[in-house]
C-alpha positions as CSV (number, residue, x, y, z in Angstrom):
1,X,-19.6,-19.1,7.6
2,X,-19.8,-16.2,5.5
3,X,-19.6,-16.7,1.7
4,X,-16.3,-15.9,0.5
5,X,-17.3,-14.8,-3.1
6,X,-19.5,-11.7,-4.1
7,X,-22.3,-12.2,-6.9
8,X,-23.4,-10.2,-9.3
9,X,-26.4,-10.2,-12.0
10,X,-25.5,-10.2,-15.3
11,X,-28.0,-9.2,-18.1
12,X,-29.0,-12.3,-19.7
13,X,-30.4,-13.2,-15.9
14,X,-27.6,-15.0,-15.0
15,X,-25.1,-14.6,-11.7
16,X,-21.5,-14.4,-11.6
17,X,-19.1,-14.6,-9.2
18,X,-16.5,-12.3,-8.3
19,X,-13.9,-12.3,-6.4
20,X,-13.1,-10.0,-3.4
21,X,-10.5,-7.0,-3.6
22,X,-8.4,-6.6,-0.8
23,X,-10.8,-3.2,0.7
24,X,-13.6,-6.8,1.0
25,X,-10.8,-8.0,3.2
26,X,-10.1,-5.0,4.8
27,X,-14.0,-4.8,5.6
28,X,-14.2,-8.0,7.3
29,X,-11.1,-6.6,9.6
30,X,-12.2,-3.6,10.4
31,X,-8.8,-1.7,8.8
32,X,-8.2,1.0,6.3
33,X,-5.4,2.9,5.2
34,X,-4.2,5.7,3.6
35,X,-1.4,6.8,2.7
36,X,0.4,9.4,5.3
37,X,-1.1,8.9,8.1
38,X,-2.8,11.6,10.2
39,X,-0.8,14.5,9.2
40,X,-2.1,14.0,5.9
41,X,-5.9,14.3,7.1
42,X,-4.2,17.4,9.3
43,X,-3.1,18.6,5.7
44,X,-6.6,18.6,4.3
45,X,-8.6,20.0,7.1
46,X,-5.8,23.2,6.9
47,X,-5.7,23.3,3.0
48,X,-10.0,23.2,2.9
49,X,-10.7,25.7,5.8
50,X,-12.3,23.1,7.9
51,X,-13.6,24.2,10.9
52,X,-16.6,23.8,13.5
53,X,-18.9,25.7,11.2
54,X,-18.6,23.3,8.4
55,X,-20.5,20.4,7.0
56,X,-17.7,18.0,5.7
57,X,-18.3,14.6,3.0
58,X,-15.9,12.2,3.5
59,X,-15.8,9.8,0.1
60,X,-14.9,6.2,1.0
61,X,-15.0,7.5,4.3
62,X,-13.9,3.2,5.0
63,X,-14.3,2.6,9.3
64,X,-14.9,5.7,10.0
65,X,-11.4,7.2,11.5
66,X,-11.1,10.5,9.6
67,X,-15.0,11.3,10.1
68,X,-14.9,11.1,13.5
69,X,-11.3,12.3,14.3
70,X,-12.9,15.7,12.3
71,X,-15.9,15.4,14.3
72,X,-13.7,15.0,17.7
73,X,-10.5,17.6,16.9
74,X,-13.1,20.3,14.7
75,X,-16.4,20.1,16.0
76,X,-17.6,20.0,12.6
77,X,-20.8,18.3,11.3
78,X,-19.2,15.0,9.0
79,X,-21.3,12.3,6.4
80,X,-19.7,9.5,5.6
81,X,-20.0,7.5,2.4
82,X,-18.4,3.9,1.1
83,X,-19.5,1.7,-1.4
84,X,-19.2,-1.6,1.0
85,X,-21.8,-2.2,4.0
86,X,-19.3,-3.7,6.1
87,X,-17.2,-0.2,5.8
88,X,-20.2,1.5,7.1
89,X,-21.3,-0.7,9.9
90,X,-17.7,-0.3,11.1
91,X,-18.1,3.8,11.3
92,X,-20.6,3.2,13.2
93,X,-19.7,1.8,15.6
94,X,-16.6,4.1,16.0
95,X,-18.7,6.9,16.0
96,X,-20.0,5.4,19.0
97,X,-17.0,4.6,20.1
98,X,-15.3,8.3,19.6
99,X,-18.8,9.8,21.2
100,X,-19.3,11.8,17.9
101,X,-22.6,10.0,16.9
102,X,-24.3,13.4,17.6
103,X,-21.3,15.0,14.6
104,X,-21.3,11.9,12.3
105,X,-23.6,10.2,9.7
106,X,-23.0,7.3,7.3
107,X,-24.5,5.8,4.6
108,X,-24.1,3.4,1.8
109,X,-23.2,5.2,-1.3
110,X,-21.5,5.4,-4.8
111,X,-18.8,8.1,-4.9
112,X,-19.6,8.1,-9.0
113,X,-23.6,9.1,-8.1
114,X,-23.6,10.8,-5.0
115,X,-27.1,10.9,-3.0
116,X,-27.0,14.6,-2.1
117,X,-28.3,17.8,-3.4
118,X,-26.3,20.5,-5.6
119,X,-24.2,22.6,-3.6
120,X,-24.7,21.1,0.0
121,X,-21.3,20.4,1.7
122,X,-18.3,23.2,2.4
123,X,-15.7,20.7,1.7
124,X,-15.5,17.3,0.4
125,X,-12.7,15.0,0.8
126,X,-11.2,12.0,0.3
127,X,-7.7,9.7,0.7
128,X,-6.6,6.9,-0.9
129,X,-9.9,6.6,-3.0
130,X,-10.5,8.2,-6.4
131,X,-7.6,6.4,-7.9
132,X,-9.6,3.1,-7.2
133,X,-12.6,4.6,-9.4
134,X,-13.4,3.4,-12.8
135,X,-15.0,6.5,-14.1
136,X,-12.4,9.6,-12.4
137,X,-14.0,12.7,-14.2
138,X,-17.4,11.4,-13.0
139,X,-16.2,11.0,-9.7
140,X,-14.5,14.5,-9.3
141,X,-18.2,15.9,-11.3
142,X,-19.5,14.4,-7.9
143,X,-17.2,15.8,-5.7
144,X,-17.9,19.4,-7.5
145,X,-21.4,19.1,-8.1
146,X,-22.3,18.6,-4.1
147,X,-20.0,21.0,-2.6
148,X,-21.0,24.5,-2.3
149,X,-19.3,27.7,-4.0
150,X,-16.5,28.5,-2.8
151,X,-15.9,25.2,-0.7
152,X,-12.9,23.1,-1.3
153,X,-13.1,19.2,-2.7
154,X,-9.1,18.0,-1.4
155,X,-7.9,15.0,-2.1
156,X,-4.8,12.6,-0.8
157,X,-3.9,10.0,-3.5
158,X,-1.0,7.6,-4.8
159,X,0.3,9.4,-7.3
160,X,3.3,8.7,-9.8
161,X,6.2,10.2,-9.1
162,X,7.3,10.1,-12.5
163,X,5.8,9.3,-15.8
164,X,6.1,6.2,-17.4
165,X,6.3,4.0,-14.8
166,X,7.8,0.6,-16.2
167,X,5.1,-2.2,-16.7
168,X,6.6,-4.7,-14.0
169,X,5.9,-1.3,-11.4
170,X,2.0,-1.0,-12.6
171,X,1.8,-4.6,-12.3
172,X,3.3,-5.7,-8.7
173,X,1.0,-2.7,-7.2
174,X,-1.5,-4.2,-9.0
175,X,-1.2,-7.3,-7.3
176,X,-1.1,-5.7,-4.0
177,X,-4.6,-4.0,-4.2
178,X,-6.1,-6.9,-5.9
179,X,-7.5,-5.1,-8.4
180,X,-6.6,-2.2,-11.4
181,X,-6.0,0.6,-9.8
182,X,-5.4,3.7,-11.9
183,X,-2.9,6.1,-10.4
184,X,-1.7,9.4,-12.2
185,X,1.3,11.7,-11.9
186,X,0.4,15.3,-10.1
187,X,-0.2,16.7,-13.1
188,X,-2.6,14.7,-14.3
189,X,-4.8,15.2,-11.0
190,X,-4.4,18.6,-11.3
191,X,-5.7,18.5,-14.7
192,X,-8.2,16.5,-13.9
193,X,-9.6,18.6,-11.2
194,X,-9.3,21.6,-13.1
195,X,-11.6,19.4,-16.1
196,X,-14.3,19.0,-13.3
197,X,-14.4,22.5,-12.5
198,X,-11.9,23.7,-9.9
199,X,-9.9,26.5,-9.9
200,X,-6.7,27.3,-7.7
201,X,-5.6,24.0,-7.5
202,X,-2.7,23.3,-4.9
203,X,-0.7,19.9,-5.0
204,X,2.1,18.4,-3.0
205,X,3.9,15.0,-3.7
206,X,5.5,13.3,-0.8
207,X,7.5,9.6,-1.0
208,X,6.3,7.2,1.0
209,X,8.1,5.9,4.5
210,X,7.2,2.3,5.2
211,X,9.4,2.7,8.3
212,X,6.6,5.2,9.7
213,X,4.1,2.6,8.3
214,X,2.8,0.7,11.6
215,X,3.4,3.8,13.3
216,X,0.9,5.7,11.5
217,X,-1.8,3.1,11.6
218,X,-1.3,3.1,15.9
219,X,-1.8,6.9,15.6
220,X,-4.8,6.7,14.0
221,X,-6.5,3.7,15.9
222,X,-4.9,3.4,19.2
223,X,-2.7,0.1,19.9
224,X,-5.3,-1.9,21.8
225,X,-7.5,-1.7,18.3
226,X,-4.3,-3.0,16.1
227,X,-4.4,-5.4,18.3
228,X,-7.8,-6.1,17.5
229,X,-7.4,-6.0,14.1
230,X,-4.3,-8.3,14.3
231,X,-6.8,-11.1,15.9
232,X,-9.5,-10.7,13.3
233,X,-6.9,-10.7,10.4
234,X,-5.8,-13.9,11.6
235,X,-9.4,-15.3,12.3
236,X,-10.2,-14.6,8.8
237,X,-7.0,-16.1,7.2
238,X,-7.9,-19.4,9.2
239,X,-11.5,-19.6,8.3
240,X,-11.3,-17.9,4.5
241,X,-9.7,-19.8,1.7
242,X,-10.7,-16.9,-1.0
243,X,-8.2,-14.5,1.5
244,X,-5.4,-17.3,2.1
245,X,-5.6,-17.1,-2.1
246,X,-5.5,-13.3,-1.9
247,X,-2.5,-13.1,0.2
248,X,-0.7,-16.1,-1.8
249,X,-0.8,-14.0,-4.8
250,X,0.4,-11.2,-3.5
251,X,3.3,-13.3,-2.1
252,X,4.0,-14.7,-5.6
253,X,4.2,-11.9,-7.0
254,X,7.4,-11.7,-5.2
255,X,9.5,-8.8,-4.2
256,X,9.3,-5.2,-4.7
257,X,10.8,-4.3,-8.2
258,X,13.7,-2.4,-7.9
259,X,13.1,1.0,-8.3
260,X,9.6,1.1,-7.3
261,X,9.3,3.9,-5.1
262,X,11.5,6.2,-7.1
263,X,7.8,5.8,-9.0
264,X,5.3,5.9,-6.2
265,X,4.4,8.1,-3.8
266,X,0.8,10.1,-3.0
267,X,0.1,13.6,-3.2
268,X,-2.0,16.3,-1.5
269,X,-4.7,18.0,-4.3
270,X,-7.1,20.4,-3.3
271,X,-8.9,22.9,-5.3
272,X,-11.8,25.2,-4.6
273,X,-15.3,25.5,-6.7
């Protein structure tokens, strides 16, 4: 059985353990998300000028949808990056999948050091990811740094809605990713593209519809996959005490605060170098 706990050296030679986040979980599964669905991605590809001439990075590209459903509706050229092996071995084989492999690479790699030349890549984009970074600016440096002149870096990412969310908000969606997100109101995403070096930035903040919630995820894997998905999440909740304790903390951390998504929502950010 797989181990349920990730290690990590620490410098006086030691290991430590640390436990998984729920994109581990979602890696085991075979399942990402982002927020809005495929009209969001739809957004992106019209906003950066993507088209069949274009080389396109996808940051925390997770299984592999978005790459390949550019690769299958555009014709374009896409790479691939996430930070977790089991993220990459799963866009690869829906690359094979989709019939793109010919349109598609992936690789392991850190969005915060990016393994490609200056100026490579006539977009770059990314949903649901940046927010999950510890070091933003460096990130969006990255983004900048490996896209060419006058290509676009665009963005889809949970965004406050409003400032000053109260603490009991930050905390319950902290809870739900497992982890310490850091989310920012439009105007700080704007700002901190412009810091990294784009200009003409364009933003649009949407709510988000839970209704539309299962309904987007079938759009963008087909029902016979959420099926799938469905079968492996329950395999792993039988076999993995570290993800039964995942999901009993995010029960306990009981129900949405009232509120909430007057706070919460994502936005649409893309800006051009």
């Amino acid at each position: 059985m797989q181990n349920d706990l990730k290690t990590k050296v620490i410098p006086n030679g030691g290991i430590m353990k640390e436990k998984k986040n729920v994109f581990d979980f979602a890696a085991q599964v075979g399942l990402t998300k982002q927020l809005g669905g495929l009209k969001t991605t739809d957004e992106l590809i019209a906003l950066c000028y993507i088209d069949s001439s274009c080389e396109v990075l996808d940051v925390g590209c997770g299984v592999g949808v978005t790459p390949c459903y550019l690769a299958k509706k555009i014709g374009c050229t896409v790479v691939g990056v996430d930070i977790l092996d089991g993220m990459i071995e799963w866009s690869k084989k829906q690359a094979e999948r989709q019939g793109v492999t010919n349109r598609t690479t992936f690789r392991v790699a850190d969005a915060q050091e990016l393994p490609f030349e200056d100026n490579r890549f006539d977009a770059v984009i990314t949903e649901s990811v940046t927010s999950l970074m510890k070091d933003q600016p460096k990130a969006l440096q990255e983004y900048v740094r490996v896209t060419k002149p006058g290509g676009h870096v665009g963005m889809n990412e949970s965004t406050w809605l409003k400032s000053s969310p109260p603490p009991e908000v930050v905390a319950w969606w902290s809870v739900e990713y497992g982890g310490t997100p850091q989310f920012h109101t439009a105007e700080d995403w704007v700002r901190l593209m412009k810091s990294a070096g784009l200009k003409q930035v364009t933003d649009k903040t949407y709510n988000i519809s839970f209704s539309s919630g299962f309904t987007d995820l079938v759009n963008r894997y087909g029902l016979w996959e959420m099926l799938k998905v469905y079968g492996r999440m329950f395999s792993l909740y039988r076999r993995s005490p570290e993800y039964r304790e995942f999901l009993g903390n995010v029960k306990e951390s009981g129900r949405m605060p009232e509120g909430t998504m007057e706070y919460f929502g994502y936005g649409i950010y893309v800006g051009q170098k």
